[in-house]
C-alpha positions in Angstrom: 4.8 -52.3 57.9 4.9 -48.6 57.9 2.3 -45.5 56.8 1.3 -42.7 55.4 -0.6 -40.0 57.5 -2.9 -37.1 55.9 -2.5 -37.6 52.5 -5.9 -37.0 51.9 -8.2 -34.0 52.4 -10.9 -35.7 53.8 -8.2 -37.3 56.4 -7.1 -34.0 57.0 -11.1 -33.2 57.4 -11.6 -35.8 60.0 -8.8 -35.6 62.4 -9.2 -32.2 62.7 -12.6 -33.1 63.8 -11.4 -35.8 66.0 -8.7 -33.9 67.6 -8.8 -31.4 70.5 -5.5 -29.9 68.6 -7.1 -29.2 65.0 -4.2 -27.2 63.4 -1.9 -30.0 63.6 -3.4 -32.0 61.0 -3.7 -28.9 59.1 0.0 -28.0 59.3 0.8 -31.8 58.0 -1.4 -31.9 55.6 0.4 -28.9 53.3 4.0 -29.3 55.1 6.6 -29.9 52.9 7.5 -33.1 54.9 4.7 -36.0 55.3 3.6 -37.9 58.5 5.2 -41.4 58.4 4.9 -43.8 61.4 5.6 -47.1 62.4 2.0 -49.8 61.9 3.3 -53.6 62.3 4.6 -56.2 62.7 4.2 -59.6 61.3 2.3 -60.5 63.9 0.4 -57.9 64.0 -1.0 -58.0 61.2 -4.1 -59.9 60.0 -4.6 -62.0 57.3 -7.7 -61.8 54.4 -10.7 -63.3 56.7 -8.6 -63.3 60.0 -10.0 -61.1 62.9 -9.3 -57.5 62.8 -9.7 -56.2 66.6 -11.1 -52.7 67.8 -8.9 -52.1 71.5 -11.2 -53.1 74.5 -10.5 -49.3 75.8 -11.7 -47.7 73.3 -14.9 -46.4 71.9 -14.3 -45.0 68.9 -13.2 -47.1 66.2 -12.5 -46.9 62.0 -11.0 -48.9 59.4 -8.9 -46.9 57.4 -8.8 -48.5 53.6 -6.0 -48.2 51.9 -3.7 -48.2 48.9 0.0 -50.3 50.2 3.1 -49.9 48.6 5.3 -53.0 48.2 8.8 -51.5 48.2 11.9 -53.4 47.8 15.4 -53.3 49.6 16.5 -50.4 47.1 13.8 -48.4 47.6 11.8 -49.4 44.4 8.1 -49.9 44.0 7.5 -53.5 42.9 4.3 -54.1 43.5 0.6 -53.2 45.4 -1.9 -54.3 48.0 -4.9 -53.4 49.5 -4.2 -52.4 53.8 -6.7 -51.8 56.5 -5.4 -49.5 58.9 -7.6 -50.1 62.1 -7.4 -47.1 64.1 -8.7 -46.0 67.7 -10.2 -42.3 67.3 -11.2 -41.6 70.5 -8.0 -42.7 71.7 -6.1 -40.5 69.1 -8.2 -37.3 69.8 -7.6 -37.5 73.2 -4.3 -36.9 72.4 -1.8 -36.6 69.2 1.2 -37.8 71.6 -1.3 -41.4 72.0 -1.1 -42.1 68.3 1.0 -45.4 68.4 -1.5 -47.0 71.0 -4.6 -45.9 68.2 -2.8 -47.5 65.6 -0.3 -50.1 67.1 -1.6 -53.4 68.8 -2.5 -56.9 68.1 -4.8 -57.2 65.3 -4.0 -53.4 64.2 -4.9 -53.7 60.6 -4.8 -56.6 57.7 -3.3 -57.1 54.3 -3.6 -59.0 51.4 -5.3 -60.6 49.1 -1.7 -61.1 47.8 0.6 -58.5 45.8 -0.2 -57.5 41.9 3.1 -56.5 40.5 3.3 -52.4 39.6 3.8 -53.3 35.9 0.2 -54.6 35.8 -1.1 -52.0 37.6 -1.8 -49.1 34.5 -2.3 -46.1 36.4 -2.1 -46.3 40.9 -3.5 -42.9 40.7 -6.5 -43.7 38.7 -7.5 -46.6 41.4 -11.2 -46.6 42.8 -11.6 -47.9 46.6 -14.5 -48.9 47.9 -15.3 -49.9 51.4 -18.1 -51.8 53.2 -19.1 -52.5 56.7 -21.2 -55.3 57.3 -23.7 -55.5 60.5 -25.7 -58.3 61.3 -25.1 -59.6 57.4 -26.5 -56.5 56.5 -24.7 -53.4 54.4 -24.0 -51.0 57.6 -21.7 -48.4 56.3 -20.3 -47.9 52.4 -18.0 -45.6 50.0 -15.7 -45.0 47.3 -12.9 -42.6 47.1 -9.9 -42.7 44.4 -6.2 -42.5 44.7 -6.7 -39.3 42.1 -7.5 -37.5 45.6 -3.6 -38.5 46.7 -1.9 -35.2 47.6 1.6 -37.2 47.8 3.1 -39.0 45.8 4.2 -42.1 46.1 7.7 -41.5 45.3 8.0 -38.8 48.1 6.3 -41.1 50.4 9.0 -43.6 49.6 12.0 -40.9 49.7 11.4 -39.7 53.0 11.2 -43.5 54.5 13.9 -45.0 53.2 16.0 -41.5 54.1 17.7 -42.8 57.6 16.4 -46.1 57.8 16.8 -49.3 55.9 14.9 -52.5 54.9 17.2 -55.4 53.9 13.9 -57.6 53.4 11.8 -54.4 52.1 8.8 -52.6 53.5 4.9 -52.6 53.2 3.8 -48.7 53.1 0.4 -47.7 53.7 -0.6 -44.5 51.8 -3.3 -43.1 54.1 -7.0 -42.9 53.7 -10.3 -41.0 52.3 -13.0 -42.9 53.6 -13.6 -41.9 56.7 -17.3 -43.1 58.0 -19.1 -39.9 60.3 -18.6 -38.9 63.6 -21.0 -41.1 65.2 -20.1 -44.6 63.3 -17.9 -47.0 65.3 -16.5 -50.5 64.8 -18.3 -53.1 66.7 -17.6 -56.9 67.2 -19.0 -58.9 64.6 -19.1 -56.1 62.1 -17.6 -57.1 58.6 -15.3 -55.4 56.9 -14.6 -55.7 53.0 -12.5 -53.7 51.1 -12.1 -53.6 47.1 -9.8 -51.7 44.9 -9.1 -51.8 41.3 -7.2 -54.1 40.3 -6.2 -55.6 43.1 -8.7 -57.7 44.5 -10.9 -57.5 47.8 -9.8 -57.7 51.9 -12.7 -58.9 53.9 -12.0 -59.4 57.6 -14.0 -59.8 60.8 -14.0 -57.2 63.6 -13.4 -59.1 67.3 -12.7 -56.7 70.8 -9.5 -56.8 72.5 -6.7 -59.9 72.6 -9.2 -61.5 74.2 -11.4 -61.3 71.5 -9.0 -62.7 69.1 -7.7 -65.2 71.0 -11.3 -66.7 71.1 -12.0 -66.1 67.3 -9.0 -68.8 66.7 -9.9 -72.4 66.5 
């Protein structure tokens, strides 16, 4: 599982918040090439309901919505899914160099509810997402954003990936987020997360800290 970094402006808008080193996420947000990095692993990665986990040393934490490509071996869209890329901020903003410990660990994000096929999807830049947080089984945190804000698109995404690598079994892509909740909102244990897009379905998955966390969350 790959993704997509800065492809919106109100990403660009929040890193540049986040960061100590602002006119980096500037710079990738209009550079000619995008930010792609590595997210997961199988195992990594959650299941619908399955725990999502926040590190245990951090203290600022997000879900990222988002958009996923399902691209083939040849480097064709065949289909969509909904991602949840859980990222540390405060871990990120300390430093740009520290993005794969914000963004790769056990429990780093979750897929599913399964994959609709891109010829039953009419338009996946006319897609509304819409995210909730869930706090003691009440509505915490919400928005909507639509892929219409996409600066990339997905066939550039998909060009620069597959340029000097390859995917013999194919590759999930996540194409980067717009909701971004404020400065002061973090992910806590026991928090629910749901996300919906058009089309697609709805991911809903629990928020647990650290492996330890997760390890307890399984039966």
């Amino acid at each position: 599982m790959w993704a997509a970094g800065v492809t919106y402006k109100q990403s660009e808008e929040a890193r540049k918040e986040e960061s100590g080193t602002p006119d980096i996420y500037a710079k990738v947000y209009t550079a000619q090439r995008p930010e792609l990095f590595f997210k997961a692993t199988p195992r990594r990665v959650a299941d619908p309901d399955a725990p999502i986990v926040v590190r245990a040393d951090s203290t600022w934490d997000v879900p990222e919505p988002e958009l996923v490509l399902v691209i083939n071996a040849y480097g064709e869209i065949i289909g969509y899914t909904i991602g949840n890329d859980v990222s540390s901020r405060s871990i990120e903003g300390e430093n740009p160099l520290y993005l794969p410990q914000a963004k790769v660990y056990a429990g780093c994000c979750a897929l599913g509810p399964g994959i609709t096929p891109a010829w039953e999807v009419s338009d996946p830049y006319n897609l509304t997402i819409r995210l909730t947080i869930e706090r003691n089984k009440q509505v915490y945190w919400e928005g909507e954003t639509s892929t219409r804000e996409l600066k990339r698109r997905f066939e550039e995404l998909v060009s620069y990936l597959f340029l000097e690598n390859d995917f013999p079994d194919g590759v999930f892509l996540c194409t980067g987020t717009a909701l971004v909740p404020e400065k002061q909102f973090t992910l806590q244990p026991g928090d629910v997360v749901q996300i919906r897009v058009d089309q697609l379905g709805s991911l809903r998955n629990p928020v647990v800290r650290g492996k330890v966390g997760k390890a307890s969350s399984n039966p």
